[in-house]
C-alpha positions in Angstrom: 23.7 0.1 7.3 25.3 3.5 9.0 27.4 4.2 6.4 27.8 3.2 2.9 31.0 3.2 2.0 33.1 -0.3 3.3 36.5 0.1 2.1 39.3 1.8 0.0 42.2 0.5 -2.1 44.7 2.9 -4.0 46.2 1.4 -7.6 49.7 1.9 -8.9 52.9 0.7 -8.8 51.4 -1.5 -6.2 48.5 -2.2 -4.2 48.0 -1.4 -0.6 45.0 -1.3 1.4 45.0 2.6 3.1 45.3 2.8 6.7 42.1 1.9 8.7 38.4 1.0 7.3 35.7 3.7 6.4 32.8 3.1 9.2 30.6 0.4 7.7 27.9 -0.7 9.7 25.9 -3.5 8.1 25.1 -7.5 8.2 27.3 -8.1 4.8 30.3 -10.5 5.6 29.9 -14.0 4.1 29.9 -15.5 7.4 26.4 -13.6 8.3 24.6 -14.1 4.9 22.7 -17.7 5.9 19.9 -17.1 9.1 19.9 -20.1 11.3 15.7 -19.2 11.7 13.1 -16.7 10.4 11.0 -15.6 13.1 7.6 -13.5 12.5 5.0 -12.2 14.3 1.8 -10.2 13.7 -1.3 -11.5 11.7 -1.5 -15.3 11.1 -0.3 -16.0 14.6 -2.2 -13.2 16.9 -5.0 -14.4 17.7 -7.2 -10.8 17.9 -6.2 -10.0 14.3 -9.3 -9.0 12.2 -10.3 -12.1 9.4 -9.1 -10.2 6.6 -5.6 -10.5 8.1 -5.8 -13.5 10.0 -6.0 -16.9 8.8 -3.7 -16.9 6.0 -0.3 -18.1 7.8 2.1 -15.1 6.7 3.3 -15.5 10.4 3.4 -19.1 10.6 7.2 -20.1 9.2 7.9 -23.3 7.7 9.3 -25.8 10.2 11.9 -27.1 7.1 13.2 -23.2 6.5 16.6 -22.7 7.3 19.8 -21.6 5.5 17.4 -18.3 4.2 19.4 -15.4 3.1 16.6 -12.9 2.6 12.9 -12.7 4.1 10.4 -10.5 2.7 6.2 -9.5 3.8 3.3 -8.7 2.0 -0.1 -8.1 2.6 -1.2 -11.9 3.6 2.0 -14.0 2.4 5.8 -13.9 2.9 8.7 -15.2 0.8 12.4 -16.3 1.9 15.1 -16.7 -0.9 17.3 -19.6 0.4 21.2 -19.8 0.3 20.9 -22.8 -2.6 19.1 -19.3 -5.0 15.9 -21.7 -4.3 12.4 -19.5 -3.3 10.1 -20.5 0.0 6.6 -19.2 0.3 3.8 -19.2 2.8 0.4 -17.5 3.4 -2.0 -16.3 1.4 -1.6 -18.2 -2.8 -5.2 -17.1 -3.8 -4.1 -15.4 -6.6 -0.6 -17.0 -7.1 1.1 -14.2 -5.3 3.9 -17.3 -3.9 3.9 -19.2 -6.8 7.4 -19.0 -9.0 9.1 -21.2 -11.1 11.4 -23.7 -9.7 15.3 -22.5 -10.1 18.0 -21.8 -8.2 19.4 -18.6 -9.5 17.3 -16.1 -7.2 19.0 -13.3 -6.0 15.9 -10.9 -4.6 12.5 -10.7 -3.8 10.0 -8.4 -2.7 6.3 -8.5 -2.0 3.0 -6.2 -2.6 -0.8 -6.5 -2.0 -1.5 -9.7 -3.5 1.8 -9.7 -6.1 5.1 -10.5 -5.8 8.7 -10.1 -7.9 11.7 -12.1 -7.7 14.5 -11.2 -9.4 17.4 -13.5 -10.8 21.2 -13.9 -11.6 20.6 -12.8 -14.7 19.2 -9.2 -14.4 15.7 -10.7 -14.9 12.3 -9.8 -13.3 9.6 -12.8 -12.9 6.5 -11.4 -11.3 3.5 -13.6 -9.6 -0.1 -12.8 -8.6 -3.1 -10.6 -8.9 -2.7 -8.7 -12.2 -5.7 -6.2 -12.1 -3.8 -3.2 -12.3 -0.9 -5.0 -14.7 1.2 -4.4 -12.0 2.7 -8.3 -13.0 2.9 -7.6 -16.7 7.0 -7.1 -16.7 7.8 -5.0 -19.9 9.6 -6.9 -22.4 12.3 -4.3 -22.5 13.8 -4.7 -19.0 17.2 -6.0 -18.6 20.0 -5.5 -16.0 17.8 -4.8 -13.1 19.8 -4.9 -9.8 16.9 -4.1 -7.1 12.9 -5.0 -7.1 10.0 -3.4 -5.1 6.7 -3.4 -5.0 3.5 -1.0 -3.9 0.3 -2.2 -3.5 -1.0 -2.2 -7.5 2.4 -1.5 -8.9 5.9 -2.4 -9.4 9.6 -1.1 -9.1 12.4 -2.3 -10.6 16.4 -0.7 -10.5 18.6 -0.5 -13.4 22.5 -0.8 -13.1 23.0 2.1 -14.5 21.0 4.0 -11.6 17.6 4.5 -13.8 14.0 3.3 -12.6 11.3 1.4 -14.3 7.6 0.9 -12.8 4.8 -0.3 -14.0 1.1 -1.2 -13.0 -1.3 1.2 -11.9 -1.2 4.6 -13.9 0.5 2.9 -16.5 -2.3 0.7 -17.7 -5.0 3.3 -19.6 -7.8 0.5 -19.2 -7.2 0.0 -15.4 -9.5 -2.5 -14.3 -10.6 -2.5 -10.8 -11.2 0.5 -8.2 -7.4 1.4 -7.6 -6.9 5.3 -8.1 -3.8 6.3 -10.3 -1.6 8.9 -8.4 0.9 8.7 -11.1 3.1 6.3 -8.8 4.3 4.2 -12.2 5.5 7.0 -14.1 8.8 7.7 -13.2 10.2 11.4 -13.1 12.0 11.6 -16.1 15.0 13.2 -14.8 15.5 10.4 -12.0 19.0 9.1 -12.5 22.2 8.6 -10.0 19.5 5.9 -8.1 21.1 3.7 -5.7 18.0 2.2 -4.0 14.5 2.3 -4.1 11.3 1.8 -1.9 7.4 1.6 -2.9 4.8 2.6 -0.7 1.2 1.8 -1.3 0.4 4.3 -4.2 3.9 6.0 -3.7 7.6 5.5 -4.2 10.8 6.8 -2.9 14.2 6.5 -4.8 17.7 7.2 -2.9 20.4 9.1 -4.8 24.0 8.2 -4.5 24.6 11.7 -3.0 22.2 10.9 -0.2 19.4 12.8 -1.2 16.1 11.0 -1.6 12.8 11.8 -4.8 9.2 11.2 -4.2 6.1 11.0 -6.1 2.8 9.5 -6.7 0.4 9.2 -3.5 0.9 12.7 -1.5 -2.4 13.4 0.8 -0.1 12.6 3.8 3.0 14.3 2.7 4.4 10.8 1.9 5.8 11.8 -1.3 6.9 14.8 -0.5 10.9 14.9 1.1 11.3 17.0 4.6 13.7 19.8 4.3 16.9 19.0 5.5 17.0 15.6 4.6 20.8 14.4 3.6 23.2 11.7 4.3 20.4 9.0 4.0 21.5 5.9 3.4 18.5 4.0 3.5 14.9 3.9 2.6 11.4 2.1 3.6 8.0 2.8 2.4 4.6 1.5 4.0 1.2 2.5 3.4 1.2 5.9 3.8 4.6 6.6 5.2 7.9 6.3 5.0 11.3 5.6 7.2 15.0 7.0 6.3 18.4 5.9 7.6 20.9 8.3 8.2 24.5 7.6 7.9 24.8 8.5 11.8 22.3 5.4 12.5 19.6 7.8 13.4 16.0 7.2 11.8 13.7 9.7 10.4 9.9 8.9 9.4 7.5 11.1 7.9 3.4 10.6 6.1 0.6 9.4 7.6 0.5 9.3 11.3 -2.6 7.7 12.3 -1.4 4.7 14.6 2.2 6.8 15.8 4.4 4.8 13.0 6.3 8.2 12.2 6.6 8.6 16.4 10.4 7.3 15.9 11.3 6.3 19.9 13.3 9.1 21.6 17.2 7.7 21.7 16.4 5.5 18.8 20.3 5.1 17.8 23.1 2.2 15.9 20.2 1.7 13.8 21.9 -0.5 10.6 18.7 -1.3 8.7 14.7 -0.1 8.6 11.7 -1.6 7.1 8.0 0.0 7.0 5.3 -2.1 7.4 1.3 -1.1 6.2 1.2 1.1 9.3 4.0 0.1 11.7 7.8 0.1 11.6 11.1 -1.7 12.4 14.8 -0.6 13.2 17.1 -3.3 13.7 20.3 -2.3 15.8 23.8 -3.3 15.4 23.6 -5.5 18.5 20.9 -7.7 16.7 18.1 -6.4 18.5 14.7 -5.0 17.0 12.8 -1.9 17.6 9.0 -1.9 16.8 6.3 0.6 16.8 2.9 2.0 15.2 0.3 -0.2 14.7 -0.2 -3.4 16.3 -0.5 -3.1 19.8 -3.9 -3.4 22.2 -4.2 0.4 22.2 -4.7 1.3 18.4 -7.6 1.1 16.2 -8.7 -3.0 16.2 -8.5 -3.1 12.3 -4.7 -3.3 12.6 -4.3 -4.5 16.1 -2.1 -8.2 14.7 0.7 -7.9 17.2 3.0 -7.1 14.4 4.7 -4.0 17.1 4.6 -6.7 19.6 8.7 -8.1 19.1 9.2 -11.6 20.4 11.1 -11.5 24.4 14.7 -12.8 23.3 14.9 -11.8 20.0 18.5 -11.7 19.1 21.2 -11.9 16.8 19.0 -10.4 13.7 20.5 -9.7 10.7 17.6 -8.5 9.1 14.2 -7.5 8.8 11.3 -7.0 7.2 7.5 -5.9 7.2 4.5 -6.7 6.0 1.3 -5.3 6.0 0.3 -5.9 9.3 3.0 -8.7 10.2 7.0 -8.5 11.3 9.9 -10.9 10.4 13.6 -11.4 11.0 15.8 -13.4 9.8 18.3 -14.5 12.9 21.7 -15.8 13.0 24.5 -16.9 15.2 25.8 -13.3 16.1 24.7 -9.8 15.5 25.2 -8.1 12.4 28.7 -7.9 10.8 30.6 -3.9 11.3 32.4 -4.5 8.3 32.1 -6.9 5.3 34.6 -9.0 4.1 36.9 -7.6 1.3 39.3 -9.9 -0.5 41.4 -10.7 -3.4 42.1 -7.2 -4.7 44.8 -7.5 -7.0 45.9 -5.8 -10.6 46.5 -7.9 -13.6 46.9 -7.3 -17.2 42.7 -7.2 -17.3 42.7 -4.5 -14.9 42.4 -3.8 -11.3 39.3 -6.3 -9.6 38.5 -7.0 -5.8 36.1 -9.0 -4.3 33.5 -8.4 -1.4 31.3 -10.2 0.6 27.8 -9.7 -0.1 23.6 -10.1 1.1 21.1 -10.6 -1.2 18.9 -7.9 -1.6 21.5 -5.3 -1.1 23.5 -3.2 -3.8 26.9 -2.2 -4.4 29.3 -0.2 -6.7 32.6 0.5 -7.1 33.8 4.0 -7.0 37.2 5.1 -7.6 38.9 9.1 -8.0 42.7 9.8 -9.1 43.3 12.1 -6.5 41.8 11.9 -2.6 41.8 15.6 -2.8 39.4 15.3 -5.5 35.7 15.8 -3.8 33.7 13.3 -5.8 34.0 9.4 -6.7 33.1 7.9 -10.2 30.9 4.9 -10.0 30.9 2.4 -12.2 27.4 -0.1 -12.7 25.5 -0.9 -9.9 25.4 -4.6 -8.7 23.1 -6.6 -7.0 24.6 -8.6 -4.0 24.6 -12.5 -4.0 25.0 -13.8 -1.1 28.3 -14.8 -1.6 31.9 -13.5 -2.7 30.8 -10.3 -5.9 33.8 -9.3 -8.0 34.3 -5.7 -9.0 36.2 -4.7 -11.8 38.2 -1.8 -13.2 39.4 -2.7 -17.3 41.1 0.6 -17.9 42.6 1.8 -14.4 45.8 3.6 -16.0 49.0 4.2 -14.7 49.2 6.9 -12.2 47.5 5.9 -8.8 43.8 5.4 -8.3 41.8 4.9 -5.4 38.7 2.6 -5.4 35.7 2.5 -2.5 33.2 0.1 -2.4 29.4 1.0 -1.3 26.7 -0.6 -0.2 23.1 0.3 0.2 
């Protein structure tokens, strides 16, 4: 998205929507949340990608998929949640990384090396796969989790009330395995106000509500470290070694590792809505639908990573989002381009308070924000909540009696 702020309302005597709509650019109205297809690229499908890559079918959709509302890469597998809340898996299962129980209350997903977490209606994390580095051993005290991610021997995991939880490597004394600890699941412990979060390989980046982003663990390539300058982010992307910001302008910045050109962000690179870091290569989808690739993956960098995963299908349109795997690329497509505004319905006050409701993506978050005063120069948030897919209801118990104005944000 450009900006993450959708819409206000003011509460008093009455209810009125104020003049206009705060600049909202961002595939979030209920019409866009179902893909017609997923389309990928990269290993599975290339045919010069090395066998470690190859072979494993990340690339190669399922012919039954469609109705997906979220499409996420690992290293050798993908998953898609589906519009029923229903999970759909392909590659690499050598280690269980795709295998989940059978419900229909997903609401996110996200994928690492060779593990995977899905998150449900409930605030609950499930994880799956390789657990050498107890990077799928979910602690026992987590509960309202809005947001999932995960690094390549470690997990990531957003609270509602804008706190972050990780475990995995660094975590786990007896570490088994040959993974180095860079102190990537031990969160800072002054971390707080978080509105969305990213995980790297052995790193992690967390995105404050005021637009200013944290780093730590990995830091050899200056991945964990945060450029001078950087504000008005609105959203984040970690790969290997690197990492990729949004800015509310829909400009990208990248910074880290720069072996294969993925922090070369393409001169005039602009209307950027939403970015996603693969191992060593990155994508930018545009608020006309189309998708910008670069880094690794093309004939003329180093042949461990040359998959094709730069290489975007001719015709690719209409994508309302994206995603990246280690060394292979997929959208999920739709029947237009991404939404400029989502949908924002049914505000109204009753004697339970002021509520509204909003159209929502899966895999996105949200809060309400309100201030008594528009001269006032900051917003209180209330919890943070995960989007569904569908029509989320936000809620102010206690709104008073003098006039109050609400936003709504997304990230």
């Amino acid at each position: 998205m450009m900006c993450s702020s959708i819409r206000m309302f003011c509460w008093g005597r009455s209810l009125s929507l104020l003049t206009g709509v705060i600049a909202c650019v961002a595939s979030g109205s209920p019409e866009a949340c179902g893909g017609d297809r997923i389309v990928a690229w990269g290993a599975g499908t290339f045919v010069s990608s090395p066998p470690d890559y190859n072979n494993y079918g990340q690339s190669i959709v399922p012919a039954n998929l469609t109705n997906a509302t979220l499409v996420t890469g690992g290293w050798r597998h993908s998953l898609a949640l589906n519009n029923n809340g229903t999970l759909t898996a392909w590659g690499d299962d050598t280690l269980g990384q795709t295998d989940f129980p059978s419900q229909t209350n997903w609401l996110a997903i996200a994928c690492g090396r060779l593990h995977s977490l899905a998150l449900d209606t409930n605030g609950i994390v499930t994880a799956a796969g390789d657990d050498g580095f107890g990077q799928t051993e979910v602690p026992g005290n987590l509960s309202n989790i809005v947001a999932v991610a995960c690094g390549f021997y470690h997990s990531l995991v957003l609270r509602a009330n804008g706190t972050v939880a990780a475990w995995g490597t660094s975590t786990n004394i007896n570490t088994i395995g040959t993974d180095p600890s860079y102190g990537q699941a031990i969160v800072p412990a002054d971390l707080s106000n978080v509105v969305a979060i990213a995980a790297g390989g052995w790193h992690n980046l967390a995105l404050r509500s005021d637009g200013t982003l944290h780093g730590w663990g990995r830091d050899d390539y200056g991945q964990a470290d945060i450029p001078a300058g950087f504000s008005n982010i609105v959203a984040v992307s970690a790969g290997a070694a690197h990492n990729m910001a949004l800015r509310a302008d829909g400009t990208v910045v990248s910074w880290g590792l720069n072996i294969y050109g993925q922090t070369n962000v393409p001169a005039g690179l602009s209307n950027v809505v939403a970015i996603a870091a693969g191992g060593w290569h990155n994508l930018a989808l545009k608020s006309d639908g189309t998708v910008v690739a670069w880094g690794a993956g093309g004939p003329s960098t180093n042949a461990l990573v040359v998959c094709g995963q730069n290489m975007v299908p001719s015709g690719l349109t209409n994508v309302i989002q994206i995603a990246a795997g280690a060394v292979h690329s997929l959208a999920l497509a739709g029947t237009a381009p991404p939404a400029l505004a989502a949908a924002l319905v049914n505000a109204a006050i009753t004697t339970n308070g002021f509520h509204l409701e909003v159209g929502t993506r899966p895999g996105r978050v949200y809060a309400l924000e309100y201030k008594n005063s528009l001269a006032d120069k900051s917003w209180t948030p209330f919890p943070l909540q995960a989007g569904t897919g569908g029509l989320l209801r936000f809620t102010d118990p206690n709104p008073g009696t003098a006039t109050r104005f609400y936003r709504v944000r997304r990230w």
